[in-house]
Residue, then its C-alpha position, 0 to 999 in steps of 0.5 A: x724583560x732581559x733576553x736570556x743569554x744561551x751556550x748554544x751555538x748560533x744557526x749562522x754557520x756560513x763560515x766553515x772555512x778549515x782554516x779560518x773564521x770571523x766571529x761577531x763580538x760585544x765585549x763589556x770592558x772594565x768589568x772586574x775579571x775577564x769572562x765570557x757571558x754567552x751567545x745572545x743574538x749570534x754574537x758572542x758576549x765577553x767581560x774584559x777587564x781592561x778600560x776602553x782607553x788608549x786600545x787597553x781592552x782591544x789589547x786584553x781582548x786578543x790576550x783573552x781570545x788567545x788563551x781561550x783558543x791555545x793559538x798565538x795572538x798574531x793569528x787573532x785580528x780586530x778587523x772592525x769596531x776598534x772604537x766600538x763594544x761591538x767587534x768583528x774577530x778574525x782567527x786564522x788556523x780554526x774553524x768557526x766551529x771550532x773556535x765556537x766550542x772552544x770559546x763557549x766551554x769557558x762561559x760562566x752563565 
């Protein structure tokens, strides 16, 4: 039986960091429209659009990101899994919280 995706925010917290926050991310890419799934396992689930070809869903991954949070793409960095459905993101400027809240308010499930 599948796990039941949730909006809550995961118990994990350690980074509470004022200005900064990395967040663990499994996207889903070429998936018809961009959206955020939920949290399942303290990680974030999102659709990308963008085929996984060429750094095309890395790319629309941070232009999603961005939007989402309001800040500029160069305070966003893919820093593991650019080859991999499973990302580590740092975003310079938010908390973890922060970003979390802003994030899961757009989820679609």
């Amino acid at each position: 039986m599948a796990r039941k995706t949730t909006r809550q925010m995961p118990l994990d917290l350690q980074n509470t960091d004022e200005s900064h926050a990395k967040i663990a991310v499994q996207i889903t890419p070429s998936a018809s429209k961009n959206e955020v799934i939920g949290m399942q396992n303290d990680v974030l689930r999102i659709k990308i659009s963008a085929p996984p070809v060429k750094g095309k869903a890395n790319k629309e991954l941070i232009d999603y990101l961005s939007h989402l949070l309001g800040i500029s793409k160069d305070r966003l960095d893919i820093i593991k899994g650019h080859t991999s459905k499973n990302k580590l993101i740092s975003i310079d400027g938010l908390n973890k919280i922060s970003v979390l809240e802003k994030i899961l308010s757009h989820t679609t499930r």
